[in-house]
C-alpha positions as CSV (number, residue, x, y, z in Angstrom):
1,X,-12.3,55.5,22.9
2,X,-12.5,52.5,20.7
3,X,-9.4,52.7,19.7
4,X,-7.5,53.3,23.3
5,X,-9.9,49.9,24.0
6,X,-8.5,48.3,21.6
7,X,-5.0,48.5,22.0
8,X,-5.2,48.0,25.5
9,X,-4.0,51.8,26.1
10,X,-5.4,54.6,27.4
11,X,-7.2,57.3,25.8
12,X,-4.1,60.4,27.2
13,X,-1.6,57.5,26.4
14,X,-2.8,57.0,23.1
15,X,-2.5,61.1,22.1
16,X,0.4,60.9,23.6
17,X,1.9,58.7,21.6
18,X,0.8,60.5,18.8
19,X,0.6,64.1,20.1
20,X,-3.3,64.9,19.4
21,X,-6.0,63.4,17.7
22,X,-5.3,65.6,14.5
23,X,-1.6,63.4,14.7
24,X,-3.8,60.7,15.1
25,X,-6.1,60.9,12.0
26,X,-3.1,62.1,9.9
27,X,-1.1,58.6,10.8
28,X,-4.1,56.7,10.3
29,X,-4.2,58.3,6.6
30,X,-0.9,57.6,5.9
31,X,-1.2,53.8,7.0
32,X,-4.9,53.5,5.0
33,X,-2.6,54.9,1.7
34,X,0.6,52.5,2.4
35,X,-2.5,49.6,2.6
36,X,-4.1,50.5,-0.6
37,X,-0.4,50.9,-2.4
38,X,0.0,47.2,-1.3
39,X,-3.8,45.8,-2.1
40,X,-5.1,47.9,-5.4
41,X,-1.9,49.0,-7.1
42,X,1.0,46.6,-6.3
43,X,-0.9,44.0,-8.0
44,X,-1.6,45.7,-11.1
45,X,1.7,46.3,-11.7
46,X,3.0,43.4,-13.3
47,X,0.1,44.4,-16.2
48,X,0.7,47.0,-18.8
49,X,-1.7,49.0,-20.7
50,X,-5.2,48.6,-20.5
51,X,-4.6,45.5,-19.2
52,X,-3.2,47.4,-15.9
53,X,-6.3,49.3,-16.1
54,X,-8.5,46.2,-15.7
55,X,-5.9,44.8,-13.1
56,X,-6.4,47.7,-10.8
57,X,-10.1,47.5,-10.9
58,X,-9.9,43.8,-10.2
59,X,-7.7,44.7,-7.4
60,X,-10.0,47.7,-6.3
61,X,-12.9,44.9,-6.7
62,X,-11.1,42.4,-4.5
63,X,-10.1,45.2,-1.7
64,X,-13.6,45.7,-1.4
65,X,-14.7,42.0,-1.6
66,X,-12.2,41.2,0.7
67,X,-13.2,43.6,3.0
68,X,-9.7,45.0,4.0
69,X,-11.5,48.1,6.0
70,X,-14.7,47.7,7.8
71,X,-17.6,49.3,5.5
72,X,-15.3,48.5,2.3
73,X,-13.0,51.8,1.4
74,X,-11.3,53.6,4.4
75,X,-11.1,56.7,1.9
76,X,-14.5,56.8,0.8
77,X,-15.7,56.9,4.4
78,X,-13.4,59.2,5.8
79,X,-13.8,61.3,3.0
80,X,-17.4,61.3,3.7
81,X,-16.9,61.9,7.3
82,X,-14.7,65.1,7.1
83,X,-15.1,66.9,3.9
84,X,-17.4,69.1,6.1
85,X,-14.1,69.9,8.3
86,X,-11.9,72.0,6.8
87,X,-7.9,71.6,8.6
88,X,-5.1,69.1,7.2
89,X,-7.0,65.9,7.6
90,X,-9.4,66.4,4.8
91,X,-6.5,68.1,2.7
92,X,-4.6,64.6,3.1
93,X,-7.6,62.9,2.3
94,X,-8.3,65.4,-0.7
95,X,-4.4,64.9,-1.6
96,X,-4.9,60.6,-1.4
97,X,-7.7,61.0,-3.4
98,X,-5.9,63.2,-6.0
99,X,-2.9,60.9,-6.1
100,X,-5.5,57.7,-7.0
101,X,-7.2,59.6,-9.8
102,X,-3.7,61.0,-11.0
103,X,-2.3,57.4,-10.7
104,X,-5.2,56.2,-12.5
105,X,-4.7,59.1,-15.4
106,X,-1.3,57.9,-16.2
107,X,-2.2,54.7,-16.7
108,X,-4.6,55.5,-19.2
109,X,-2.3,57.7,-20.8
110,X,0.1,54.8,-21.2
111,X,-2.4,52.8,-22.8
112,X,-3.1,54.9,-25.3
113,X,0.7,55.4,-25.5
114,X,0.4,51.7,-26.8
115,X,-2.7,52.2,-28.9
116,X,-5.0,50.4,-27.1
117,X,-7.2,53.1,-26.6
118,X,-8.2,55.8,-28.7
119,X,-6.0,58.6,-28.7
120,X,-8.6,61.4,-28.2
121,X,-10.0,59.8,-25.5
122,X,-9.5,62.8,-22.4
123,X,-7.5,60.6,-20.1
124,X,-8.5,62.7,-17.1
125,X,-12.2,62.1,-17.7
126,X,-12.2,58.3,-18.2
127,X,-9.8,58.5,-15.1
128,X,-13.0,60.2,-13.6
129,X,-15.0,57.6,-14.9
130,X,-13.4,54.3,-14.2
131,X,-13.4,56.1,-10.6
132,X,-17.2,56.8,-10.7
133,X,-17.7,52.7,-11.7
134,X,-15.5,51.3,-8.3
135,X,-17.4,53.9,-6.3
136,X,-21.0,52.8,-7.8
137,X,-19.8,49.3,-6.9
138,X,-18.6,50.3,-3.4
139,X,-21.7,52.1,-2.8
140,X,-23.8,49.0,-3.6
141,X,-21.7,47.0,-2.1
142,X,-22.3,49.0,1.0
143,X,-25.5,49.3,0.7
144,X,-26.4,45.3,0.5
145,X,-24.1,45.0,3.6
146,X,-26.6,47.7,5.6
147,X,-23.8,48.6,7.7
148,X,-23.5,52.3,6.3
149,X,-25.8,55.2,6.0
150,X,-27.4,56.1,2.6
151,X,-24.5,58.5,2.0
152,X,-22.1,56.0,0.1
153,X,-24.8,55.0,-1.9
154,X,-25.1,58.7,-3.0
155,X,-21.9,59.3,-3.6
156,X,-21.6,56.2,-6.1
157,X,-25.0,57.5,-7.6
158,X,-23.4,61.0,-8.3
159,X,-20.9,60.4,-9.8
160,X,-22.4,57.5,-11.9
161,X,-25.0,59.9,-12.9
162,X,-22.0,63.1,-13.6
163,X,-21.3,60.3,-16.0
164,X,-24.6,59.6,-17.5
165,X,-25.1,62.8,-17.8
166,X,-22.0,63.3,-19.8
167,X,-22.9,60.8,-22.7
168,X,-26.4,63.5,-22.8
169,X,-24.4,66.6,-22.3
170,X,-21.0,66.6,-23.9
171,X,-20.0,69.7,-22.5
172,X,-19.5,67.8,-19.3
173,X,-17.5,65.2,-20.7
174,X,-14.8,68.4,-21.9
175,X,-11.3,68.5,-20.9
176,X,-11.0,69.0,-16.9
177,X,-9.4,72.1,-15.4
């Protein structure tokens, strides 16, 4: 309804356009991911190494602070909205999500490539956990704001604590699957 308000179109003209509100949500995904290609990781790419690490959490950080999507990060909330709903809009969210962590991964893989960090250093788990730190900072950042339920704030708290916990329990900070 919003939406069709927005644009100035109907609600039957808008699925129209797009075919159904499934369309709809899948062409929103794929505009949120071409936005976050151009805001987080464009920017970091001029950086190598760790160095591109800490330029795409500064450009993660600024997406947020910038406030690019209402409520800070478009996939955390829709994420949070439809992981309940099985169909092909969580699975592109699910694969979005992948392709950040996997994005992520490499980039830590090149750093150690370099030397600058330690070689036995899991790259998929400090992938994991450079992702737990954004999302701890979205989830406060969220939380200040007031504007979003409690749930961001636990998902940031999760995974900050899977982290925790794996400094106390080193079988969860093993190799992923």
């Amino acid at each position: 309804g919003r939406l069709a308000e927005h644009t100035g179109m109907s609600k039957s003209g808008l699925y129209a356009h797009f075919g159904s509100k499934e369309e709809l949500q899948l062409a929103t995904i794929d505009a949120a991911s071409e936005i976050f290609v151009h805001e987080v990781i464009e920017p970091a790419r001029a950086a190598e190494g760790a160095a591109r690490l800490d330029a795409l959490s500064d450009a993660f950080l600024s997406y947020l602070a910038r406030k690019v999507f209402p409520g800070g990060c478009f996939f955390a909330a829709a994420q949070a909205e439809l992981d309940t709903h099985p169909g092909p809009v969580r699975e592109k969210l699910r694969e979005a999500s992948g392709r950040w962590l996997a994005y992520v991964e490499r980039q830590v893989r090149g750093a150690q490539d370099m030397g600058e960090l330690r070689a036995d250093e899991d790259p998929a788990q400090l992938a994991f956990e450079i992702d737990a730190m954004l999302i701890l900072v979205l989830a406060l950042l969220v939380w200040q704001g007031g504007r979003v339920g409690p749930w961001v704030l636990a998902i940031g708290l999760m995974r900050y604590a899977f982290v925790l916990a794996s400094w106390y329990f080193p079988a969860l900070g093993g190799s992923l699957p």
